[in-house]
N, C-alpha and C positions, 0 to 999 in steps of 0.2 A: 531727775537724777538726785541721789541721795547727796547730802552735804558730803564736800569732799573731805578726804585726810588727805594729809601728806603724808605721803611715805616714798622713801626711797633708801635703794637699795641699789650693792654695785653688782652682786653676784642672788640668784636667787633658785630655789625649786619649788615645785607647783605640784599638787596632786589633788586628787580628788575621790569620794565614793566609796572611801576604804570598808563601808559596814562592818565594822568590827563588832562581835557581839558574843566573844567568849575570850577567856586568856589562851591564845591561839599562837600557832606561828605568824599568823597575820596582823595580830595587836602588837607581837615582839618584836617583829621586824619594822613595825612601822616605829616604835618607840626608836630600835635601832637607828632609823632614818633621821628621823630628831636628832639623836647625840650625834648621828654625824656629822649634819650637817650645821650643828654646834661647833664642833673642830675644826669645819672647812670657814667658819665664817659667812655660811648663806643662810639668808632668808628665806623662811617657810613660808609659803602659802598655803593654804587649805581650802579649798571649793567648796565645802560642805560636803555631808551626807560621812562622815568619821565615822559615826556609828550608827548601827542601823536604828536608833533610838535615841535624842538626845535634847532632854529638858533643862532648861538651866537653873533651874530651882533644886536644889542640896538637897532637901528630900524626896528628890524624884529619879536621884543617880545610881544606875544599876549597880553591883559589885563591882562587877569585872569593869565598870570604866573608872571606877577611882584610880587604880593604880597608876592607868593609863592620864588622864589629869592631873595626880601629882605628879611626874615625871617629865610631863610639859612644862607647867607651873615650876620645876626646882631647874631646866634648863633655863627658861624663861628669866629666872633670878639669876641665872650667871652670864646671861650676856645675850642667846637664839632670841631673833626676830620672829615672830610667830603671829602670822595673822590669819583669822577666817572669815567666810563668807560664808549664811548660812547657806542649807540645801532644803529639800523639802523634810527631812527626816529630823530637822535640827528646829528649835522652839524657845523662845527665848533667851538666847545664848548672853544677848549684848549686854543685860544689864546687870549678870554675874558673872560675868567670865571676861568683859572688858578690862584692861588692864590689871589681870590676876592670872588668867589664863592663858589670854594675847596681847599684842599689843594694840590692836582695834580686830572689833569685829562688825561687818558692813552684815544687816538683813538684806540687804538684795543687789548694790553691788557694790566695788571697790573701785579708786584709783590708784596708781601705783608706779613711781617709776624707778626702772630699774635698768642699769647699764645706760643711761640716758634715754630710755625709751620708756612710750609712753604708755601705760597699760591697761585696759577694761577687763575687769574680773567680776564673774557673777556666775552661782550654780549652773545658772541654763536653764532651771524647772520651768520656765514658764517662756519662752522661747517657740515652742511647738505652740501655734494658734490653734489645733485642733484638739490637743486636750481639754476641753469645755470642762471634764468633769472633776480635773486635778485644779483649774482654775478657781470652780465653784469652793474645793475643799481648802485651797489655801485661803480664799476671801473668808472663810468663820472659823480657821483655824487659828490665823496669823490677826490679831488683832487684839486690843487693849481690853476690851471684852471676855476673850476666849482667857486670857493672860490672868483676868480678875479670878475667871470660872476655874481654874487651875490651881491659884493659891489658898486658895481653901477647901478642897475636895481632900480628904484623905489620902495619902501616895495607894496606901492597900486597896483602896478601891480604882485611882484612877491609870496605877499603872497597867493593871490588866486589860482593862475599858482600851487605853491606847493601843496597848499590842494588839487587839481583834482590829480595831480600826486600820492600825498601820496593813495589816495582811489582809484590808481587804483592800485597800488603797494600792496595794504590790500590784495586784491583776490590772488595774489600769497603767498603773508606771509601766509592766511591761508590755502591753498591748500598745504603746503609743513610743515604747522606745524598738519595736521590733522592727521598724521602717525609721532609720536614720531622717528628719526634717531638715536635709540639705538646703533647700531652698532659704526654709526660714532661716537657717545660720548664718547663710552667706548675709543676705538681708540685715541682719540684724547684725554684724559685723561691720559693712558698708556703712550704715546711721553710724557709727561707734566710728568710722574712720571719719567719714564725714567733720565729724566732733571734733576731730587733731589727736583722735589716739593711733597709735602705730601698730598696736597688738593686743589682739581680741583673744579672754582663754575663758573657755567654758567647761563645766562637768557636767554632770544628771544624766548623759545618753549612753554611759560604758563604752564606749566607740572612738576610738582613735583616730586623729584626726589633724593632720598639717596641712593647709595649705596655705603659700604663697603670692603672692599677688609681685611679682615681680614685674608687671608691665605700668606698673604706679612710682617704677624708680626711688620710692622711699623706705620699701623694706616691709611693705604693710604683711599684715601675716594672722590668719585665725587657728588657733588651737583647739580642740574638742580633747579633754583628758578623758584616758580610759578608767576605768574601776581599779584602786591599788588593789582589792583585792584576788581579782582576778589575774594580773600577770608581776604584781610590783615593780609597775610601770609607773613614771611620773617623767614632766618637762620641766627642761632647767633653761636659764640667759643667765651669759656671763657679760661680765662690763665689757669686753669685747667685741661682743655682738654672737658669740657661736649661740646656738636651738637646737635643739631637738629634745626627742624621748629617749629616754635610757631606762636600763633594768635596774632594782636594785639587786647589788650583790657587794654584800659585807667585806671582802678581800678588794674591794674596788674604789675609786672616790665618786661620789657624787656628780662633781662637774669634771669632765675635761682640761 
């Protein structure tokens, strides 16, 4: 398990997947989601995979995600908790975007508690044991090596090199997300209970997903977030204890 942070939070939202990858209504609304929940006083979490492309090295930041970035970063300076977890689509985040852009950002997973509960946060990417061949590509992707081979390539040369990769890397994500890996969640949930965490939240599957464990008398609970992009959809916990998913919609608050 990666070194812990602390963090806690009384009120918080969660989302994950947003690929964002033009100034869209879907980058707008999600920035919107930030300010608001700047004004409600909760905690962002992010699961990875924000944009469908995302190196943490300045010279490799597409247009359309600067704006997006500074407006994290200028809530971030007024007070929004903002933390991420990468995803498979995200590449060295941690060592430029640590305390500028969030307030921690975990490569694989998080700890977290919030409303006194105790929380396991990680993408999910690698949760599914039979993707053999996404696991192959995160082992030479994700490593100190690949990191070296990166800061010195040209962006003109190696941004384009990544997009053919990324699109071909897509066919496998979706061939391995088009059957839900029930089994392995729950499983890998269970270990995460076992540990003394109370609530397990995962992304990378687009697939919505609550259940309950209410025969454990403690409130145990796994989440699977869907894609913001596809319904702007995200999970919220209030210090109270209320769950679930909600929409977003701008005439609306955030939590309950």
């Amino acid at each position: 398990m990666e070194k812990e942070v602390s963090i806690s939070a009384d009120r918080a939202v969660f989302l994950s997947d947003a690929h964002l990858n033009q100034d869209d209504m879907h980058s707008r609304n999600f920035v919107a989601l930030a300010e608001k929940a700047a004004d409600e006083n909760a905690a962002v979490f992010l699961l990875g995979d924000i944009f469908d492309l995302w190196f943490g090295r300045s010279g490799l930041t597409f247009g359309f995600q600067k704006p997006v970035i500074s407006r994290l970063q200028e809530l971030r300076r007024r007070g929004l908790r903002l933390y991420y977890v990468e995803g498979n689509r995200d590449f060295y985040l941690k060592k430029h975007h640590e305390g500028v852009t969030f307030d921690a950002v975990a490569e694989v997973e998080m700890l977290a508690a919030v409303g006194g509960r105790k929380i396991y946060l990680s993408h999910g990417d690698t949760v599914n044991r039979a993707d053999i061949p996404y696991r192959f590509w995160k082992a030479i992707s994700k490593n100190r090596f690949s990191f070296g081979a990166v800061s010195i390539i040209p962006p003109a040369v190696f941004l384009p090199f990544a997009d053919w990769m990324e699109r071909n890397l897509k066919r496998t994500n979706h061939r391995y997300r088009g059957s839900f890996p029930e089994r392995d969640c729950l499983e890998f949930a269970m270990r995460r209970f076992a540990a003394g965490m109370d609530l397990v939240i995962l992304g990378h599957f687009h697939t919505e997903r609550l259940q309950r464990f209410e025969e454990t008398g403690q409130g145990k609970a796994l989440a699977v977030l869907p894609s913001w992009r596809e319904e702007w959809r995200y999970f919220f916990l209030t210090a109270e204890g209320k769950s679930g998913f909600r929409s977003y919609r701008p005439d609306e608050p955030l939590l309950p």
